[in-house]
ROVEXDO-386460 format. One record per residue: residue in one letter; x, y, z of N, C-alpha, C, O, CB in turn. Coordinates in steps of 0.1 Angstrom, whole numbers, plus 5000, padded with zeros to 4 digits. Glycine has a CB too. Layout:
N
aXYZXYZXYZXYZXYZ/...
***
This chain:
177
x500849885000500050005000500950135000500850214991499150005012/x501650135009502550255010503550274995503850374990503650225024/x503950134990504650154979503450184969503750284962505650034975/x502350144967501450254954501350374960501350454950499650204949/x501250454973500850614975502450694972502350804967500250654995/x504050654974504750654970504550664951505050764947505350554978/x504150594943504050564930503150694927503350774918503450424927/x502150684936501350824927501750954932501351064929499550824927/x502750924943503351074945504551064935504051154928503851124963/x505251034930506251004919505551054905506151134898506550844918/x504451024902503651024889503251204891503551294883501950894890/x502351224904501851334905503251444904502951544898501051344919/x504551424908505451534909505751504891505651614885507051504924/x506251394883506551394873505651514863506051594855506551244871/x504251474867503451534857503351704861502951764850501851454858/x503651794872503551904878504951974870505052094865503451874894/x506051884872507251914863506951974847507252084842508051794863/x506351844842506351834827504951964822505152064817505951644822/x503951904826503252054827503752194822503452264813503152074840/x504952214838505052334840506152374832506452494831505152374853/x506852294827508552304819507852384801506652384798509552074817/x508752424795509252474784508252344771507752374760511252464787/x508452244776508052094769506752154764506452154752507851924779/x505952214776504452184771504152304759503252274751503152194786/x504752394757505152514749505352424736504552424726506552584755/x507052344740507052324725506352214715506652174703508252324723/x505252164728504152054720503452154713503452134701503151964730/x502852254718501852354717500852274726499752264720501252394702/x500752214737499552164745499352244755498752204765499652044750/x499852414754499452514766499852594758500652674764500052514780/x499652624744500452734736498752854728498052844718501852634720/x498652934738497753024735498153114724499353124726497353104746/x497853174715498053244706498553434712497953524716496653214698/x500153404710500053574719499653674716499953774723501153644722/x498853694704497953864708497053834717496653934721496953954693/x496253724724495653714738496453824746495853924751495753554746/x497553794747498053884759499053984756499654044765498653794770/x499153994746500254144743499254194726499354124716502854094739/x498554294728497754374722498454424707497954394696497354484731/x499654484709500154494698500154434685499854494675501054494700/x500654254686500454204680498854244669499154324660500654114688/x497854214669496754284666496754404657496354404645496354314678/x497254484663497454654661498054644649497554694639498354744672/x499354584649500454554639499854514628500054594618501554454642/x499154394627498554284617497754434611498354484601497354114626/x496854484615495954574608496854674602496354744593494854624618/x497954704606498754844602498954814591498354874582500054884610/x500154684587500454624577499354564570499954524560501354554580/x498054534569497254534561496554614553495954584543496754484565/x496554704558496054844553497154904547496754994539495554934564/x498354894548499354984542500354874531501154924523500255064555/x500154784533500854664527502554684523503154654512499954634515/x502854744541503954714535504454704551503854754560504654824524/x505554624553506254584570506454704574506654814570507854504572/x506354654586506454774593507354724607507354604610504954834597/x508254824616508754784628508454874637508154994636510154764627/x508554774651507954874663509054814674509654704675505854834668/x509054944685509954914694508454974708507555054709511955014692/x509154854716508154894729508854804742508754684744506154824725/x509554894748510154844760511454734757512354764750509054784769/x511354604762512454534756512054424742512654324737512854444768/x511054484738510354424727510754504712510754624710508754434730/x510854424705510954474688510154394677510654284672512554454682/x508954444673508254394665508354414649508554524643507254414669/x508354294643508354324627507254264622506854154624509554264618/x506754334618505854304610505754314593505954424588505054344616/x505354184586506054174575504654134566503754074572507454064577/x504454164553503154144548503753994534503954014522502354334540/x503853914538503853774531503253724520503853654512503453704539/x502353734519501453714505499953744503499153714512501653574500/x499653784494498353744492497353634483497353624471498153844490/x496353544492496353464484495153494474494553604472496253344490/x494853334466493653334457492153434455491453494447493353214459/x492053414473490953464474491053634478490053704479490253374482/x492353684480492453834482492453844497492053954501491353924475/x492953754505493353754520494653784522495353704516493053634526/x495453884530496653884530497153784546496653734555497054034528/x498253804542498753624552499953764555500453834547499553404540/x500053764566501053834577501953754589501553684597500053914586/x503053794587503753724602504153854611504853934606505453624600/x503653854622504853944629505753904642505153854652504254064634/x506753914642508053854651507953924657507554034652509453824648/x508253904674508453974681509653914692509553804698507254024685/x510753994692512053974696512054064708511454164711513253994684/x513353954716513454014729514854124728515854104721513753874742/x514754194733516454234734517254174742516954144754516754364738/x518654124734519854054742519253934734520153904726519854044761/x518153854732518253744724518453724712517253754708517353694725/x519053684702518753664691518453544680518053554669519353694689/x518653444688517953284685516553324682515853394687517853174699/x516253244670514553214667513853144682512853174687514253074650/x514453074686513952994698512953074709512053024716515152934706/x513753234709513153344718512253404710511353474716514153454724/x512253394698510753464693509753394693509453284695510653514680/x509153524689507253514698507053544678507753644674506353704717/x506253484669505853464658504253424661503653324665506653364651/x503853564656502153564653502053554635502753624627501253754660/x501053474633500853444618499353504616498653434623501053274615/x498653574611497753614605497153594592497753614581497953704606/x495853554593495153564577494153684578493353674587494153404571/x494153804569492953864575492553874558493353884549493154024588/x491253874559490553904543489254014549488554024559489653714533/x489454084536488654184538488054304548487054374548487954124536/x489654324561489454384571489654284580490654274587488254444572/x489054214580488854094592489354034595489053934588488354014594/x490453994606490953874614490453714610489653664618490653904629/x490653684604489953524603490953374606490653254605489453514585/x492053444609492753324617494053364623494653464619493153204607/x494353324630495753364638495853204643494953124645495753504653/x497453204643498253074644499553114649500153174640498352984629/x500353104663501953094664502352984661501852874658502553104676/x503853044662504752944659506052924665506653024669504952964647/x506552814666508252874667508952804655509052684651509252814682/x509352924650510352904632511452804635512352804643511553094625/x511152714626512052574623513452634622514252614631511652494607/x513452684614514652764606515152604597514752484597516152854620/x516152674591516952614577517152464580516452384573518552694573/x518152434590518552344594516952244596516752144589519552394607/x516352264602515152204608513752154596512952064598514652334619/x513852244585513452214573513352034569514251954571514552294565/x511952004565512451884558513351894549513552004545511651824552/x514151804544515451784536514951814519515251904512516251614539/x514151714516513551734508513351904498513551954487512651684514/x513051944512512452094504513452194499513052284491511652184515/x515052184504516052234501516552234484517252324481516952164510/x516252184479516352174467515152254458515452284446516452024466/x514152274463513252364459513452494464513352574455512052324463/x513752544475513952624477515452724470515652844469513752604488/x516352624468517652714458517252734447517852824442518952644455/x516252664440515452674427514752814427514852894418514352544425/x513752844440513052944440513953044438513853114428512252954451/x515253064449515653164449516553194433516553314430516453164464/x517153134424517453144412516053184404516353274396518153014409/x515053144402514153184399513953354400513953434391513253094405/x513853384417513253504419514853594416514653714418512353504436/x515853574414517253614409516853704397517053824396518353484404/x516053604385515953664376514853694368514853734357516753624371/x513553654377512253764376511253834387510053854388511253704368/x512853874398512153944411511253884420511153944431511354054406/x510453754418509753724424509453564422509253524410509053814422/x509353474433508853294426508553254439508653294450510353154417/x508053134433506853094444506852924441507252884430504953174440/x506252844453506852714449506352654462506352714473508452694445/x505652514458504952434470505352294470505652234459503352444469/x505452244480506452134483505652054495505752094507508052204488/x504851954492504051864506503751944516504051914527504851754513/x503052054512501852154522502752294523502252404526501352074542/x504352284520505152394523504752494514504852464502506452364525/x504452604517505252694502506052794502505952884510504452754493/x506552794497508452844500507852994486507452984475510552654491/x507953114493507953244482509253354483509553404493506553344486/x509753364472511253384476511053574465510753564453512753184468/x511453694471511353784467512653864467513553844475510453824473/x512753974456514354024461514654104463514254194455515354024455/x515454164475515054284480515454434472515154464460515754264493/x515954494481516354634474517754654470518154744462516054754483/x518554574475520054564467519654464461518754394463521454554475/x520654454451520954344435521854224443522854204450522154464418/x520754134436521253974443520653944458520753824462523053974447/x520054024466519753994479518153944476517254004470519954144489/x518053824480516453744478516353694495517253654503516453574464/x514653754498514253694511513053584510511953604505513853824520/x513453474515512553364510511853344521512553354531513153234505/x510753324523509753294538509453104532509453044521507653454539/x509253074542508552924541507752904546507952904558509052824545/x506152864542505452864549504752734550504852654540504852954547/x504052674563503352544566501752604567501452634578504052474581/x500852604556499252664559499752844556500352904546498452634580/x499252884570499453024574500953074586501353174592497953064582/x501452904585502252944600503852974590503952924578502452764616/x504953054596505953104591506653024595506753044608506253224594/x507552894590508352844595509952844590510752764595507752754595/x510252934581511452984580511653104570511053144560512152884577/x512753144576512753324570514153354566515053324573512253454582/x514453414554515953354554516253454543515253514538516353174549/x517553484540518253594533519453574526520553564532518653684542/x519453574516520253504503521053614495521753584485519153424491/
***
């Protein structure tokens, strides 16, 4: 008897741990969407929808980008905005709000934490150097890969292409060529 109340105090501390640790985050099995609790987010999404073009915000130890990503078929624009800590610079510390809004309207929000390059299926690497040769030499390419779609644009200096990767609406890598 004493060794099963021993067993479920073992079980009960294991599960209070795991719970409360970092884990349940990067399951998403306690991962709320953060414009719930930092408003900006929100604010941003609409700024850059209406003006359709990124925008950056500084607010205490916070730095938001917000970036306008594509627009699809139906005339919904798809938004990410990062929000970075100061002193951190790992993707691991950003806070990535993904937005679909059509027609004014919020119609989905999704976080994330960005794969980045390395983390990528393998597969898709080979599509994505294609995009960016593509968007080399007509500014702009686009390209879908088992739900991914990789849109690769070039910036304002000659040769500089920024490719976003996307899973649905979620931003899972962002990268600079």
């Amino acid at each position: 008897m004493q060794m099963m109340n021993k067993l479920r105090v073992k079980i009960f501390i294991f599960l209070i741990v795991f719970f409360s640790s970092n884990l349940t985050y990067a399951f998403g099995i306690l991962n709320p969407p953060y414009n719930q609790s930092d408003t900006n987010f929100n604010k941003l999404a609409m700024r850059v929808y209406n003006s359709n073009s990124p925008y950056t915000f500084s607010s205490g130890a916070y730095t938001y980008n917000a970036i306008p990503i594509t627009t699809t078929l139906s005339d919904c624009k798809l938004i990410s905005i990062i929000r970075r800590t100061q002193g951190f610079s790992e993707p691991r510390y950003w806070a990535v709000e993904n937005y679909k809004i059509c027609t004014g309207n919020i119609s989905e929000v999704e976080n994330t934490n960005m794969a980045g390059w390395d983390n990528l299926p393998r597969g898709i690497k080979p599509i994505i150097n294609n995009t960016i040769v593509q968007a080399r030499q007509f500014g702009k390419a686009s390209a879908n890969y088992y739900g991914y779609r990789i849109i690769a644009k070039t910036g304002v200096y000659v040769g500089t292409v920024f490719v976003y990767v996307l899973n649905g609406i979620k931003l899972e890598a962002m990268m600079r060529f």
